[in-house]
N, C-alpha and C positions, 0 to 999 in steps of 0.2 A: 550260618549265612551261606546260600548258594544264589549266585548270579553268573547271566552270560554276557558276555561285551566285546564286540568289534572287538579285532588286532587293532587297526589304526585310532581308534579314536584310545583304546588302554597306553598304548604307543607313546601317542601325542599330549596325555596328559602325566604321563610318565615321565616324560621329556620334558614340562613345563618343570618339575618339583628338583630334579635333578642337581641343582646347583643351591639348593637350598639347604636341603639336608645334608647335615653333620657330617663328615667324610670319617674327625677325629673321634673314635671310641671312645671320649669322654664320659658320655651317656648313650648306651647301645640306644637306646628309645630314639635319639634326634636321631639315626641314619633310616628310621622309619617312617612311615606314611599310614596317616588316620583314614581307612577308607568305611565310609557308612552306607550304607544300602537299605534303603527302604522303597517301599513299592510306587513311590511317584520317582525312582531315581534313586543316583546315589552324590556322594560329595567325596571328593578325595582332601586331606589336611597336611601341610606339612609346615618346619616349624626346626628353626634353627637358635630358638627363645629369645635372639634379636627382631625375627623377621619371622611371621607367619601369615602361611598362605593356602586359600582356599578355593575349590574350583569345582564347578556340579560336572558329573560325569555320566553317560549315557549309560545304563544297566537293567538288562530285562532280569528283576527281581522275581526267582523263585521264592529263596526263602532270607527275608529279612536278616539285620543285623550287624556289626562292625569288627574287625580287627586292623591288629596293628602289621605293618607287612614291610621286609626289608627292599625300600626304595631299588638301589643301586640293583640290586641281582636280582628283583622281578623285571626291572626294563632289560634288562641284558636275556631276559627268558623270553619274552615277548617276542622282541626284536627279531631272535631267531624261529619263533612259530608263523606256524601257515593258518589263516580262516580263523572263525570264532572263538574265542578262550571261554570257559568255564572254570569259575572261582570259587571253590568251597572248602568251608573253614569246618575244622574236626576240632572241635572247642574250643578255644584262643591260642593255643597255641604250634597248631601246623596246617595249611592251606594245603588244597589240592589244585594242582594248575592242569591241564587238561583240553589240548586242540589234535581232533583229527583221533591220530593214537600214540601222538607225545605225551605222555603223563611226566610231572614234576610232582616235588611233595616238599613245603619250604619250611622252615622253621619260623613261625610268629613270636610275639609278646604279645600279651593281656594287652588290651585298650584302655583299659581304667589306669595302667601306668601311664597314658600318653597326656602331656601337659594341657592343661584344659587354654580353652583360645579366652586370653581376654576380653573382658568388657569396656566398654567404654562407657563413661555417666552420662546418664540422660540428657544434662545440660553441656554436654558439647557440640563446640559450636562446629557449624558445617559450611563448605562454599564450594562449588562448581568451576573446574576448570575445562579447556577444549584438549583435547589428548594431544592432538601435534604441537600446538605453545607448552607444554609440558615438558616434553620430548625433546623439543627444542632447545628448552632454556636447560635441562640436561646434561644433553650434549654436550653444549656449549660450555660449560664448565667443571663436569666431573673429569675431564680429566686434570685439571690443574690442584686438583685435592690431595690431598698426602697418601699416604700410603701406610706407613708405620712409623710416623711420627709419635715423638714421645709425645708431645703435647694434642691430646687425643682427638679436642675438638677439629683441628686442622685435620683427619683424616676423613673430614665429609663436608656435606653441604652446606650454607644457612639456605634456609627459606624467610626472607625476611618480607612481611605481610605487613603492607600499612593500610591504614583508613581509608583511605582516596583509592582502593582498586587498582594500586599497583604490588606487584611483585618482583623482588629483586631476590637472584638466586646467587650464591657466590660459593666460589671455589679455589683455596688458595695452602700452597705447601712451603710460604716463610719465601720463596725465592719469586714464585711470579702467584699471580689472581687473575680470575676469571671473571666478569661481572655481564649477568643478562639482564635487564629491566624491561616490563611490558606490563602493558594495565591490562589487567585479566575482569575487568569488571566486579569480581565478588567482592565487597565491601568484607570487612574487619569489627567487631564495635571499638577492638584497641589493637595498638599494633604487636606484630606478635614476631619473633628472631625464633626459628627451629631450627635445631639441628639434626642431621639425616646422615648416617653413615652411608659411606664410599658402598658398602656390599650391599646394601639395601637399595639404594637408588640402582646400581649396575642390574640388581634384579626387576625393578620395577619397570625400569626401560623396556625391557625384553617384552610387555605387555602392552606398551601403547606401542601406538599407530598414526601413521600420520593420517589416516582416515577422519573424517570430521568426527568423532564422537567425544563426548562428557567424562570425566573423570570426576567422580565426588569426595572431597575431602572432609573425613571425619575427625574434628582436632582434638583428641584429648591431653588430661597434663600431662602423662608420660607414653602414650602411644598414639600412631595418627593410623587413619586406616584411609587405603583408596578403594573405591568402587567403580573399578568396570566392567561393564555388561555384568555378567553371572560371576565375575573374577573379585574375591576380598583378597586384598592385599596388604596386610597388618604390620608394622615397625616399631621398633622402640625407639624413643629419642635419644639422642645425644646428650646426658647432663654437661654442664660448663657454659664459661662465655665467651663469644667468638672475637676475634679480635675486630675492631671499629673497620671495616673496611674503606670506608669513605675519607678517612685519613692518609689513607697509601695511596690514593687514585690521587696524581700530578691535576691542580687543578687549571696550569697552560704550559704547552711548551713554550720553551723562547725559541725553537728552529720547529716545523713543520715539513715534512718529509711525505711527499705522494708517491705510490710505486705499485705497479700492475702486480696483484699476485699470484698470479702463474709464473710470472715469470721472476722473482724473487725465490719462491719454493725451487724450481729450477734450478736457479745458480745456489742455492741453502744447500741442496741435498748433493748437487754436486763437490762443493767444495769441503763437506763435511766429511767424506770419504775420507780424507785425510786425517781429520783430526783427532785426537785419541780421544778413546770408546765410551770412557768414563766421562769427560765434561763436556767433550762435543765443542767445543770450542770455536769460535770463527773470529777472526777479527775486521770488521767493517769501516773503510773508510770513506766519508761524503764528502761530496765538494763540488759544485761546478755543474749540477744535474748528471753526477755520476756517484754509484756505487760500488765502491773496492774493495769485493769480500775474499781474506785467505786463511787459510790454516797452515799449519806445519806440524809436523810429529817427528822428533829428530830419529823414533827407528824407523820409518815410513819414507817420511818425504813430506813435499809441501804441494799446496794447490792452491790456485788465484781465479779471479772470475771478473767482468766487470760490467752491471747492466747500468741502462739510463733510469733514470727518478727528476723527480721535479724537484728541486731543492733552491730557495736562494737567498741561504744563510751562511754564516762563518763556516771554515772547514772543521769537522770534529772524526774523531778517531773514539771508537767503543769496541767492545768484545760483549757476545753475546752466547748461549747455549745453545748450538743451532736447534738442537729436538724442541727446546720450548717454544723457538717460534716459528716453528713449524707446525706443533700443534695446535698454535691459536692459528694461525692461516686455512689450516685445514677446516676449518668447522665456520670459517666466516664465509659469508655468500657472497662478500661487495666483491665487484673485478679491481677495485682500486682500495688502497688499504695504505692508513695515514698515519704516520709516525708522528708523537710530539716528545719532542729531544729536548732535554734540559745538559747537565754535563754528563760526561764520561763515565762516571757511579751515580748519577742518579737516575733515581724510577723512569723506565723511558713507559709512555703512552700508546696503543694501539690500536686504530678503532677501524672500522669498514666505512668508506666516504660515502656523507650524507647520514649518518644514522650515527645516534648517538643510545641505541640500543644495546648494544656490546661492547664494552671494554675490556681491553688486555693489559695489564701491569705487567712489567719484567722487570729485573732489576739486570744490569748491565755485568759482567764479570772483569777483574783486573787482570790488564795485559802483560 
């Protein structure tokens, strides 16, 4: 194989794969990248056996062909050359790199070790989403996903797909949930609950745009594949079953709570200074169209705050995580953001006024 190829465009697809590839020597092969080259072009592959991904890449092909090429230390090579690279492989097992009168000499693997990309069955089903509602409903809840929860499904998504062209994405780590709903138009023949881990979706984001464009979803029974523009983007599912989310969402408060958010995040980040590092702690009291947020930390010190809200119910006193809800504040668009309050420990309610598009569950903490 010899090919030559832009710095920046080797660069920028070097940079896409990056976070994909295997960092742990488990298998030397995943900290690699499948690059093939043939005379209409080349395609670079990578592939961390959860999540593989594929992308055509610009290549004035001299001379056909594919190896396998250590990710990590060829973009660190790149990075520092100047003008066109030249890439030729000396039988599968060492590349020559080559801009200007830098020469390098890398150590490859055989291609025929690198894990072949799964198939999907003919009869899987397919449907069309717009890349920014993707993105969107994303956002909106990967971060409320676990992280390394024992119970494994809680470290990712549902994509839960009904008949009727709606899509509900959820995201929840046993203490709060995250819930988007939007009717994405693509019908279902039956409804279908996926699950998507945490590092698969953080990768897939990084591709859309909130550019009007199509994302196509390819659904098989154990991998889903997204298509956009020239970008395959391949995942394994999550086996397990998620817990009923529609069970946890409070279905009325008995007090209602309107409050600007700006200016709650505001007094949140403020007064959290104070509160130790670990629970984040605040404790908030309403009453009177006022809210009375403080913390304390006895090696610290304490801190208070107190803004206006609309409120005109019974007085109640709660304690809350200030980061959890600050994370849901953060990713909501409404200026106005509505609380529905049942007691002290239970699920309190969050949603952006007028839209019942995004819900936020917390669960309250003991004072």
């Amino acid at each position: 194989m010899k090919v030559t190829v832009e710095k920046d465009e080797l660069q920028r697809k070097l940079s896409d794969i990056q976070n994909i590839v295997e960092k742990k020597n488990t298998m030397p092969i995943l900290s690699h990248f499948l690059l093939l080259a043939e005379k209409g072009g080349g395609t670079i592959t990578a592939t961390d056996l959860e999540t593989a991904f594929k992308e055509p890449i610009a290549l004035a092909v001299a001379e056909e062909g594919n190896i396998c090429i250590p990710a990590k230390k060829l973009f660190e090579i790149v990075r520092e050359m100047e003008g066109d690279i030249t890439l030729e492989s000396v039988d599968s097992k060492w590349l020559k790199i080559k801009s200007g009168k830098s020469h390098f000499r890398l150590a490859c693997l055989s291609p025929e070790e690198y894990p072949v990309w799964p198939s999907l069955p003919a009869d899987s089903e397919e449907m069309v989403m717009e890349s920014p509602v993707l993105l969107e409903m994303i956002d909106k809840t990967l971060y409320a996903a676990g992280e390394s929860d024992t119970r494994y499904v809680l470290n990712g998504l549902l994509f839960n797909i009904k008949t009727d062209g709606t899509l509900t994405v959820v995201g929840t780590d046993g203490h709060r949930l995250a819930l988007s709903k939007k009717t994405v138009g693509a019908t279902s023949a039956e409804e279908k609950r996926i699950i998507f881990s945490r590092k698969s979706l953080s990768e897939l984001r990084r591709f859309l745009t909130d550019e009007s464009k199509e994302v196509k979803l390819t659904i098989g029974k154990n991998h889903i594949l997204f298509a956009l523009n020239d970008i395959q983007f391949l995942t394994r599912l999550i086996e397990g079953t998620y817990p009923n989310y529609e069970q946890v969402i409070p279905s009325a408060g008995e007090k209602t709570l309107s409050v600007d958010k700006n200016t709650l995040m505001r007094a949140l980040r403020r007064v959290s200074i104070m509160s130790k590092e670990r629970s984040s702690a605040v404790k908030v009291d309403i009453d009177d169209n006022t809210m009375g947020i403080s913390a304390s930390n006895p090696d610290l010190g304490e801190a208070k705050d107190e803004i206006t809200v609309e409120y005109a119910g019974s007085a109640i006193t709660l304690a809350f995580n200030a980061r959890y809800i600050l994370d849901a504040l953060g990713v909501m668009d409404s200026e106005k953001i509505v609380f529905k309050l049942n007691e002290p420990l239970s699920p309190t309610l969050i949603m952006e006024e007028g839209s019942e598009e995004y819900k936020y569950v917390v669960m309250p903490m003991r004072l």
